[in-house]
C-alpha positions in Angstrom: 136.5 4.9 132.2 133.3 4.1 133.8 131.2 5.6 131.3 132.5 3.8 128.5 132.3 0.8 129.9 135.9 0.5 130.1 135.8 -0.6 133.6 132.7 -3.0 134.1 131.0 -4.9 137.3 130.2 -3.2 140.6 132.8 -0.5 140.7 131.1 0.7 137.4 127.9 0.2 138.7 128.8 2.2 142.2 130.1 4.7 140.5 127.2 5.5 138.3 124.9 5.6 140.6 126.9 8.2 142.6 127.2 10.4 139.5 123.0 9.7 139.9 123.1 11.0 143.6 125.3 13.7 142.0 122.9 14.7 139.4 119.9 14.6 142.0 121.6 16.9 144.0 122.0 19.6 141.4 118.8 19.8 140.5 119.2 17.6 137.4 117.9 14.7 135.3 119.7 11.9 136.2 121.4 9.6 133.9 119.2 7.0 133.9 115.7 8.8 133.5 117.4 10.3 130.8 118.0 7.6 129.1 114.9 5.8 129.6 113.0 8.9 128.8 115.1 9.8 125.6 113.9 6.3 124.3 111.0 6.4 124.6 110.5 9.8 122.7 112.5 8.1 120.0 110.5 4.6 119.9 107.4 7.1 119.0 108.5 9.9 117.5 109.6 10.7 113.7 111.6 13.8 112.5 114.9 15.0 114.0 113.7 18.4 113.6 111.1 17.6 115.9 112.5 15.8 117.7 115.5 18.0 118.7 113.0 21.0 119.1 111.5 18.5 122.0 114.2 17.4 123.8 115.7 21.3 124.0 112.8 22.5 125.5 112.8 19.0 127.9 116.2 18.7 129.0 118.3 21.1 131.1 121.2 20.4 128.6 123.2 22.7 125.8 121.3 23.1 123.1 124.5 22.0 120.9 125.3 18.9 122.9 121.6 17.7 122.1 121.9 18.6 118.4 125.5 16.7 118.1 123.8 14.2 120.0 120.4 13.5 118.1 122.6 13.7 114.7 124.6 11.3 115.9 121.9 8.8 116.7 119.7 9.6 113.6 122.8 8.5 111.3 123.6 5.6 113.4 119.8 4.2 113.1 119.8 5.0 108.9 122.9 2.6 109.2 121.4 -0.3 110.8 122.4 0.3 114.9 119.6 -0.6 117.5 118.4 2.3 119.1 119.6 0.8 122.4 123.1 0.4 120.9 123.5 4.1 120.0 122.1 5.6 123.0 124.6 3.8 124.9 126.7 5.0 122.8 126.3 8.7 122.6 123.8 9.8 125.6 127.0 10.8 128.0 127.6 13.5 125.2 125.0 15.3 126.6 126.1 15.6 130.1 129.7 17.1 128.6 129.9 20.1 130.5 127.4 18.3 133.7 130.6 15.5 133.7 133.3 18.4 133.7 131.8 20.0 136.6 131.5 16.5 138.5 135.2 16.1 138.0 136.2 19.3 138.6 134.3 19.2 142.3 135.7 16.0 143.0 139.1 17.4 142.2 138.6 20.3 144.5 137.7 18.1 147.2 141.1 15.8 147.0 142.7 19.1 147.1 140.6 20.3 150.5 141.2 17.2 151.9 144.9 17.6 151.7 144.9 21.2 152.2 142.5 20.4 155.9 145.4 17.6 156.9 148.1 20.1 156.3 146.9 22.8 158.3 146.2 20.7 161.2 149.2 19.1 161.0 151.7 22.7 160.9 149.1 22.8 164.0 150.1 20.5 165.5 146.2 19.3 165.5 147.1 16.0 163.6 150.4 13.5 163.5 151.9 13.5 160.5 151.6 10.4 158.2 154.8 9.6 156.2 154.1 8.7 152.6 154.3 4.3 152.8 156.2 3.0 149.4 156.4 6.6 147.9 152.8 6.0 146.9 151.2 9.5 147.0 148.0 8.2 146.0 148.2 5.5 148.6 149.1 8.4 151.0 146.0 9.8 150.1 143.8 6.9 151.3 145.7 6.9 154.2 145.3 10.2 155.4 141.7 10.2 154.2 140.8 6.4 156.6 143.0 8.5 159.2 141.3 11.8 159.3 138.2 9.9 158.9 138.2 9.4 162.7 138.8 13.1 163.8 137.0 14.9 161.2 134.3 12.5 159.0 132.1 15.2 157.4 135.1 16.0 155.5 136.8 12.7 155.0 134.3 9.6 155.1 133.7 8.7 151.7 131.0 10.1 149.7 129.9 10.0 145.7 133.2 12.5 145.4 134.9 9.1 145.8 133.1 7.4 142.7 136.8 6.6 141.3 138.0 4.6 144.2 138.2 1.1 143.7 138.1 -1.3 146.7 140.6 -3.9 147.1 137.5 -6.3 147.1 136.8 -5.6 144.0 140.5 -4.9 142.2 140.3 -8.7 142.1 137.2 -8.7 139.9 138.4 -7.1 137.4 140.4 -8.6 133.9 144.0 -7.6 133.0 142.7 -5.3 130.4 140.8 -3.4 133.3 143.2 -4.0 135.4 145.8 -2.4 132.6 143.5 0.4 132.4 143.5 0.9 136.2 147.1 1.6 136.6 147.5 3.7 133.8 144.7 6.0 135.5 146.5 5.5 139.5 150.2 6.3 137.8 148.8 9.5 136.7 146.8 10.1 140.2 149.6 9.2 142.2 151.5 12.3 140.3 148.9 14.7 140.4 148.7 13.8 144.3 152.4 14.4 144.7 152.6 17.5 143.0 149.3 19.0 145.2 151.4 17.6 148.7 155.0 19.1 147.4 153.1 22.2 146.9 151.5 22.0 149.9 154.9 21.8 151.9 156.1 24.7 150.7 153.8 26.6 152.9 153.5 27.3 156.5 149.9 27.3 157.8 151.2 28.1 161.8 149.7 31.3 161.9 146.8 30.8 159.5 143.3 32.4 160.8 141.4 32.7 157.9 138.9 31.6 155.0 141.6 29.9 153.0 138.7 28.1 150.6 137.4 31.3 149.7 141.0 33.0 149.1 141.7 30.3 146.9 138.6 30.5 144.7 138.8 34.5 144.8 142.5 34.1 143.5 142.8 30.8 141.5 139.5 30.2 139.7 138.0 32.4 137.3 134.6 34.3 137.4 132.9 31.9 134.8 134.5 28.8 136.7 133.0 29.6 140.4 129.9 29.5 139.1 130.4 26.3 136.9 131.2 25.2 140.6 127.6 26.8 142.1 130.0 29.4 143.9 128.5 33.0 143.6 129.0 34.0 147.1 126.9 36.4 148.9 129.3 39.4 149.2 130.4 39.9 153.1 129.2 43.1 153.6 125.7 41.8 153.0 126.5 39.3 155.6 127.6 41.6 157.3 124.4 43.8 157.2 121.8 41.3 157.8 123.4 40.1 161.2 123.8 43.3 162.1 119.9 43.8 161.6 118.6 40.3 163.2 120.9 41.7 166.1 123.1 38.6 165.6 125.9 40.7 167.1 129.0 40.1 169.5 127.8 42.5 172.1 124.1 41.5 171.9 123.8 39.3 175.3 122.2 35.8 175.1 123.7 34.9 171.2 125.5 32.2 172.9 122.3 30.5 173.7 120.7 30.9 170.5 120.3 29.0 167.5 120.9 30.0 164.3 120.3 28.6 161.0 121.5 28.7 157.1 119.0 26.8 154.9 121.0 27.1 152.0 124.4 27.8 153.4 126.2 27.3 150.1 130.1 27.5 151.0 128.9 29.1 154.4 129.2 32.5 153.9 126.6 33.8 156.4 127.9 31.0 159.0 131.8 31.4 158.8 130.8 35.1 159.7 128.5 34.2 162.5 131.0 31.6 163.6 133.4 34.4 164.2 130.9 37.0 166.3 129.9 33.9 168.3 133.8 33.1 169.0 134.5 37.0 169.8 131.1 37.4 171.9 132.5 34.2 173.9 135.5 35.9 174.7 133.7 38.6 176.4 133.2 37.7 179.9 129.5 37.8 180.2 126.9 36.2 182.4 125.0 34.5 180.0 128.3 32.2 179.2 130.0 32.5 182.5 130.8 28.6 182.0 133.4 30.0 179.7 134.9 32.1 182.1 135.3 29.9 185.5 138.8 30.7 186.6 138.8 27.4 188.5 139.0 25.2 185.1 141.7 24.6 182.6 141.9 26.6 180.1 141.7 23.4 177.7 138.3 22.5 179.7 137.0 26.1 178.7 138.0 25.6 175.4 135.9 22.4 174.7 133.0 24.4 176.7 133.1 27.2 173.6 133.7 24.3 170.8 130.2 22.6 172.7 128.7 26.0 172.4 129.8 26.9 168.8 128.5 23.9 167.4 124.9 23.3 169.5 124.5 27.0 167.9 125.4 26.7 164.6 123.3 24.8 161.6 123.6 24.4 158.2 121.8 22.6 155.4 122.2 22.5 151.6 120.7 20.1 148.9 124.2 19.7 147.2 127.1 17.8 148.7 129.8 19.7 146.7 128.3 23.0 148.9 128.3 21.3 152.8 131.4 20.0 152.0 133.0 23.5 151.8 130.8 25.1 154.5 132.0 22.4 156.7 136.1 23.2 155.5 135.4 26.8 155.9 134.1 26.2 159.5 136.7 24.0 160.1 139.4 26.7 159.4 137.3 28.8 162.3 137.6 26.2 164.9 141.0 23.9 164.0 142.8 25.9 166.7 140.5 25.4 169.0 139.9 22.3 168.4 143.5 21.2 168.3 143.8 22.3 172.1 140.8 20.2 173.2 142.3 17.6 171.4 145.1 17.3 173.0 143.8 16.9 176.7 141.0 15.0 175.3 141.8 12.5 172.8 138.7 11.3 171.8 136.9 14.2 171.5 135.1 14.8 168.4 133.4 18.4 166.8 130.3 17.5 165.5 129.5 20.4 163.2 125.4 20.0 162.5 126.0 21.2 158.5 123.6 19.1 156.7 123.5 17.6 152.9 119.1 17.8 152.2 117.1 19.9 150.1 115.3 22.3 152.9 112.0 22.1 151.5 111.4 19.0 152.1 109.2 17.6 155.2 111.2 14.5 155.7 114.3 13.2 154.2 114.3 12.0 151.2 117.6 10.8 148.1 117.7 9.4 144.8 119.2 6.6 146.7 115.7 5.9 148.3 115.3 2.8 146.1 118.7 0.9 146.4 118.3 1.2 150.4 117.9 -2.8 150.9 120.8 -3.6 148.7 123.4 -0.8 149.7 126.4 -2.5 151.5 128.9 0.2 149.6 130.2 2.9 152.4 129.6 6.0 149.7 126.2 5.2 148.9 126.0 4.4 153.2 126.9 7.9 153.3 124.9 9.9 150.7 121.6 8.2 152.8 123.3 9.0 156.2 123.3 12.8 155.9 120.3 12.8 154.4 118.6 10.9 157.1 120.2 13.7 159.8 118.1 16.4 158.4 114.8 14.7 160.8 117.3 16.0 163.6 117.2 19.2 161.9 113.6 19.2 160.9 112.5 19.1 164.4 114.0 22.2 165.5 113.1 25.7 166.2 115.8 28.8 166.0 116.0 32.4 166.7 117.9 33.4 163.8 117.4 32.3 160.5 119.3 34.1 157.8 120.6 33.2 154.3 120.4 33.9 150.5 118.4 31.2 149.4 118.4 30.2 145.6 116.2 31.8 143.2 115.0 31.6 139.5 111.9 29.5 139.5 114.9 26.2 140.0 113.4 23.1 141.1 114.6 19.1 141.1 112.5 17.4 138.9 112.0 14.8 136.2 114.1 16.0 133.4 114.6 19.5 134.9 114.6 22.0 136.9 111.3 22.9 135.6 109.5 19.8 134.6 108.4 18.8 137.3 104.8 18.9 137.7 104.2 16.4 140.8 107.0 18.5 142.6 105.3 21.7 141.9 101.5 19.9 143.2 103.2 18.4 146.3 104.7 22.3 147.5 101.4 24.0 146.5 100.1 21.4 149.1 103.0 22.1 152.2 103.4 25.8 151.5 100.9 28.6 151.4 103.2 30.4 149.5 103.5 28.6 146.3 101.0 30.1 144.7 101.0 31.0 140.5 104.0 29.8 138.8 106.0 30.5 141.9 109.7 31.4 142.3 111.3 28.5 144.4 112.7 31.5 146.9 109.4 32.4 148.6 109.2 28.6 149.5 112.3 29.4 151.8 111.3 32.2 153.3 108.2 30.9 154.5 109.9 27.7 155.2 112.8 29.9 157.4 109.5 31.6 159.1 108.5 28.1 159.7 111.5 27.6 161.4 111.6 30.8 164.1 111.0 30.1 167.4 108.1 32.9 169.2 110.4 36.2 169.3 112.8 35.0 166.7 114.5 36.9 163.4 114.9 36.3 159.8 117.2 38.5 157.5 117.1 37.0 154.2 119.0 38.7 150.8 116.1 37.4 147.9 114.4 39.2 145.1 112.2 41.7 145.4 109.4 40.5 143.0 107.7 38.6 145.9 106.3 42.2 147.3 104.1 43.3 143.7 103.7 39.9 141.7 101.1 37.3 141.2 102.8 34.6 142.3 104.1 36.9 145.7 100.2 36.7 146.9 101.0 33.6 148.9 104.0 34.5 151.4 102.4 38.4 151.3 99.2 36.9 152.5 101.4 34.0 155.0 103.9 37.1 156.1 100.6 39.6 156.5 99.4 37.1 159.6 102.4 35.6 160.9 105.5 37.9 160.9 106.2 42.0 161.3 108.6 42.9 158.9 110.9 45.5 160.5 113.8 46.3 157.8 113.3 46.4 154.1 115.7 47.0 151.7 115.5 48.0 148.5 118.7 47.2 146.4 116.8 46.6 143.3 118.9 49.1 141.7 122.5 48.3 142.4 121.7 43.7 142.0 124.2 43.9 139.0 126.6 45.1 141.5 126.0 42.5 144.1 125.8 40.0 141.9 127.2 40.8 138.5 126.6 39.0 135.3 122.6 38.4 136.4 119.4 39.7 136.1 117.8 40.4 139.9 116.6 42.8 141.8 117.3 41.9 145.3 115.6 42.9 148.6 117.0 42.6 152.1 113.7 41.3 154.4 114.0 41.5 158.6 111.5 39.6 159.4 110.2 38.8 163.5 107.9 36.2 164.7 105.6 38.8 166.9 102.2 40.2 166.3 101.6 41.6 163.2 102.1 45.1 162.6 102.9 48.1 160.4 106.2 49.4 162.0 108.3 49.3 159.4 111.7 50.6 157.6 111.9 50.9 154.5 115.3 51.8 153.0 115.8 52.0 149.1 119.7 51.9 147.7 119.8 53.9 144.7 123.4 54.4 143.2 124.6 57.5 140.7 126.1 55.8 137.5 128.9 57.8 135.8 128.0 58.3 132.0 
């Protein structure tokens, strides 16, 4: 609809540039630099052998979609069409299976958003809102300018909204658009009907638990999860590695800690730490004796644990698609909580510190940077917001630090992940450890080490090539004077099992920020295969 022009004018031009912010975000080319690159190879360069061999090796694309795609526009030139005319044309061919994925996120998040409202309202956290006109898609906008209020790291809008059309600029629009429009809402407005009947016929009273994950586990396939970016770290690695930074509901003094998932993903390692922190609060202990005073309400001691939960817990991710389930999953934690507070204080608000930036980064930074004068759109508002709260972020020190940051050389970049040779130059200048042709994981780790305040832990899941390779010099050398590795792990031998259908060989690293020295445990997993 947008894409092909179907729909023209500033809702077109909105939503385009939010499918940019997208594309940023996922550590791809975006539309636009691919077309204007993809051009200019064209204007100077002859032979669509060579010239598919080029772009296959440039663009972070399937290799099929670029043959189709050059064919298409090598036939279309022999008969006469400007090259500018067929790129329009057939470029979005290209990004197939990248639009498929955009879709398929936004989808999920309509359905998260509805799935958030119901719970809180079987709750009793939220007030019902009755469906005006039997318009389920206008019930949708409702709730979401509603819920908005109480909970806007899930609700506000965001570049998952790229198909809603203000009012403002419905009138814009011809009768052929406008046609087109309500073809598209009649169909939206049934999909959003079936997702709330289906909805109803489930009570969420009693619910306590990750629903997100249970519904990806159940509902989307293996290959689909990670179409999505969802390849969770499995929980009893979680598990271990809190256990080893000591992040543990009987360990005093958690409660005054902070801890910190740079690339939280759908907030495995957090939802997990959410719930120690929750159980060590129930323990009646003197380093939270605030949450204890028998002389307060037990609603004003419930808003004292919400306050501690959230100064504690941190989160940041480059992609939107992954805060926007680590905030959901943590809201599931805290909903019950938070619907108590709630009710005795009204305009409370949980401010959840999850964060939508790319971690690596010294100062916050979008795709968006360059329409910043001219934005007056509330998504685009948005995608700058939270990527203008990671300064907060930046700023501050934590005792724990744990994750499973991404790995496999991956970096944002002018027409890929990998071709970006001014991204490269500007981390071998900010981090010690990019050294050789790097793997984008060590950057985190020294970044997480970064991050530790004097005395404080990192327990990181990453691959294990950083201890013997070239390009591992850097954060041995960085690790060698700054840190005392206390736990290693050796699961090089059992990573298909962890995480199946990939080559790695992962490492579990306990890491403190003391005086170096050699006391160290190494522990290597080694597993007896039948046949």
């Amino acid at each position: 609809m947008f894409k092909t022009d179907k729909i023209r004018g500033r809702p077109r031009e909105y939503a385009l540039k939010l499918f940019d912010e997208w594309t940023y975000r996922s550590q791809l080319p975006t539309y636009s630099e691919v077309f204007n690159y993809i051009k200019s190879f064209f204007e100077k360069t002859v032979g669509t052998k060579k010239i598919y061999d080029e772009l296959t090796k440039k663009l972070p694309f399937d290799k099929n979609l670029i043959k189709n795609f050059v064919d298409q526009v090598e036939a279309d030139r022999k008969r006469g069409k400007s090259l500018e005319e067929t790129l329009t044309e057939h470029l979005w061919k290209i990004y197939e299976t990248t639009i498929n994925i955009f879709l398929q996120q936004t989808a999920h998040v309509i359905v998260g958003r509805f799935l958030l409202y119901k719970i809180g309202v079987d709750k009793k956290v939220f007030e019902q809102i009755t469906p005006p006109y039997q318009s389920y898609l206008k019930l949708y906008h409702v709730i979401r300018e509603n819920m908005e209020k109480m909970v806007p790291w899930i609700y506000s809008l965001s570049e998952f909204d790229w198909w809603y059309i203000p009012d403002i600029y419905r009138g814009l629009l011809d009768s052929e658009q406008q046609d087109l429009l309500n073809k598209v809402e009649e169909k939206l407005d049934l999909v959003m009907r079936r997702i709330i009947e289906r909805l109803n016929d489930y009570d969420f009273t009693q619910i306590d638990r990750d629903v997100w994950k249970e519904v990806y586990l159940l509902y989307l396939s293996e290959e689909e999860r990670r179409k999505l970016g969802f390849v969770p770290t499995p929980d009893e690695i979680v598990s271990l590695i809190l256990d080893l930074v000591g992040y543990d509901e009987n360990q005093r003094e958690i409660c005054k800690r902070k801890i910190l998932d740079p690339a939280c993903g759908s907030g495995t390692f957090l939802v997990e730490a959410v719930l120690r922190l929750k159980r060590h609060l129930e323990r009646e202990m003197s380093c939270h004796k605030e949450v204890h005073d028998k002389k307060l309400p037990e609603w004003e001691l419930k808003r004292r644990v919400l306050d501690i939960i959230t100064e504690a817990v941190h989160g940041i991710d480059i992609h939107p698609f992954a805060t926007f389930l680590t905030t959901l999953n943590l809201l599931f934690q805290l909903i019950d909580l938070y619907g108590e507070v709630k009710r005795y204080y009204p305009s409370y608000i949980l401010k959840l510190r999850i964060v939508t930036h790319d971690a690596l980064a010294l100062a916050p930074e979008s795709s968006l940077r360059k329409f910043q004068e001219e934005i007056a759109n509330a998504r685009l508002k948005e995608a700058l917001r939270r990527s203008e709260e990671y300064n907060e972020i930046n700023d501050m020190k934590f005792y724990y630090v744990v994750g499973n940051p991404p790995w496999g050389g991956v970096l944002r970049g002018k027409l890929g992940p990998l071709g970006d040779s001014m991204k490269r130059e500007e981390y071998k200048k900010k981090y010690i450890s990019a050294t050789g042709k790097f793997d984008i994981y060590v950057l985190f780790i020294e970044r997480g080490l970064k991050w530790l305040e004097e005395q404080g832990i990192l327990g990181m899941i990453s691959q294990i090539t950083y201890l013997d390779s070239d390009f591992g010099k850097g954060i041995r050398d960085y690790i060698k004077s700054n840190v005392t590795i206390s736990h290693l792990i050796d699961l090089s031998d059992v990573g298909d099992v962890i995480f199946p259908g990939f080559t790695n060989y992962p490492v579990i690293t306990i890491m403190k920020k003391i005086k170096p020295s050699n006391d160290l445990k190494v522990i290597r997993v080694k597993v007896k295969r039948l046949g």
